[in-house]
N, C-alpha and C positions, 0 to 999 in steps of 0.2 A: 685906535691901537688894538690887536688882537689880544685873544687873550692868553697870559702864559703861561706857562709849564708849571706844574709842581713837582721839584726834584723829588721822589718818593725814598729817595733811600743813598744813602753814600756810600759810596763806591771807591773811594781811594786817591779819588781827586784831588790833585794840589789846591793850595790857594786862589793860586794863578787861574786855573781850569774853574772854579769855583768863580769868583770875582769875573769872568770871561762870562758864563751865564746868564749877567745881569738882565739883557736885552731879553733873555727867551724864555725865562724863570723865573718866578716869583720871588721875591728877596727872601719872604719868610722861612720860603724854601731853602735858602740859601745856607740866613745864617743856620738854621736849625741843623745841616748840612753840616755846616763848621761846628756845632758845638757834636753832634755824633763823632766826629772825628778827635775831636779834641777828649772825649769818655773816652773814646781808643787807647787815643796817646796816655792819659793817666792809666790805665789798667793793663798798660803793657810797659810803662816808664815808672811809677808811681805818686802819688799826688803831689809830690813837690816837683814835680817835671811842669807844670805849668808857668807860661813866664805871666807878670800883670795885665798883659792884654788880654791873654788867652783866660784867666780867670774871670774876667770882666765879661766874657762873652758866656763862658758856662754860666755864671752867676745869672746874668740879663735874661738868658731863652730859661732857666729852670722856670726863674721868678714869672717870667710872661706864660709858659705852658700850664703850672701851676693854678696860677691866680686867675689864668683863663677858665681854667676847668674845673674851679672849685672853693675859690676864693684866697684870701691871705691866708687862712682857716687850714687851707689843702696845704699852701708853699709850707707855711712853719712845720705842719705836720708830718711830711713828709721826709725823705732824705735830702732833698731840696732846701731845707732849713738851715744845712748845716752853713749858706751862704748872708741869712742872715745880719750876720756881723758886717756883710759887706756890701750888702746889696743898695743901699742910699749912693754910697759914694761908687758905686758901679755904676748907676744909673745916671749921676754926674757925671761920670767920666765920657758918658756917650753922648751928653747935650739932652739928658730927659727931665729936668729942674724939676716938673710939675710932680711925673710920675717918682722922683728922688724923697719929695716932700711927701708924698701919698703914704712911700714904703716907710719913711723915716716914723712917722706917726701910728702906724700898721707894728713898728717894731715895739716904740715907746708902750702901743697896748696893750701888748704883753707884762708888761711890770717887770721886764727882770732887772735885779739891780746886783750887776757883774757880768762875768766874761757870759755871751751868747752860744751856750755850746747844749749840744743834745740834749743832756739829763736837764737842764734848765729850761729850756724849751718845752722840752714834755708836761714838766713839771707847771711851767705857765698854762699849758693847752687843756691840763689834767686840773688844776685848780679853776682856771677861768672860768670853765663853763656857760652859760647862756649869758654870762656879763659881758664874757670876752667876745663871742659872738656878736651882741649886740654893737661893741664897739667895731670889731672889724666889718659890719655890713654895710656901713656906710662908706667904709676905705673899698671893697670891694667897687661898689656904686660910683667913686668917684674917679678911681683905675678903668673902668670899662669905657666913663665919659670923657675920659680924657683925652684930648688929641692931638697928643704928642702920639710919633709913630714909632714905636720903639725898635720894630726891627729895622724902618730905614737908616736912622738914628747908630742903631748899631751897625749896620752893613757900611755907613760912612767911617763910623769909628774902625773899621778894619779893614775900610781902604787909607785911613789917614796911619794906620799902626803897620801896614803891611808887614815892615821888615823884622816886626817885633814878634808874627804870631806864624809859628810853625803847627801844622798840623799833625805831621809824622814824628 
């Protein structure tokens, strides 16, 4: 098989024209593709314009871009945290068990005991220090081993959801 395209950037493309790429472009490319689109749609719609699919998908690529690049350490840290709260049963939802139980454990490390929201989070990232590191470096280590594919995983999930996930 040749090898494929990496969509570099979204361009306005529907679903359809998106999910039509499969053959010639890399999935990753893909969804990464659909969640651009879908930052669109929230900062021209506002955050409650997203339906539960289309959260499940920003949720899934923050957590994967994130954790790629820097660890649980980077996802909670950043604005990407704010998904948190959701991201176990996000990663349920897409068929990723393994990686669901990684994040679920990655959250528990944090200690917070109530709602998952910013100033909590900080406040965990800010107190934990080289403990809480120590705990998330082996969540880290077992997310990179793990092989579950999460963006095939996902790119199924958003052909099984199609009619539920608008881009525009």
């Amino acid at each position: 098989m040749a090898d494929l395209e990496f969509l570099a950037e979204y361009n306005g493309q529907s679903l359809d024209e998106l999910l039509a790429m499969e053959t010639t472009h890399r999935i990753d490319s893909l969804v990464l593709a659909m969640e651009s689109a879908l930052i669109e749609k929230t900062e021209l719609k506002g955050p409650g314009s997203l339906s539960p699919e289309e959260q499940v998908i920003v949720a899934v690529e923050a957590l994967e871009r994130e954790v790629n690049n820097g660890g649980y350490h980077q996802f909670f840290g950043n604005s990407s945290g704010e998904y948190a709260g959701n991201i176990e049963a996000a990663l349920r939802a897409i068929g990723c068990q393994q990686h669901a139980d990684i994040a679920g454990r990655a959250v528990q490390a944090l200690g917070i005991d109530g709602p998952l929201d910013g100033d909590a989070i900080d406040a965990a990232l800010s107190d934990g220090g080289e403990e809480l590191h120590d705990a998330l470096d082996p969540l880290d280590q077992e997310f990179y081993m793990c092989e579950e594919s999460i963006e095939n995983n996902l790119f199924a999930f958003v052909i099984s959801r199609k009619s539920d996930i608008h881009l525009r």
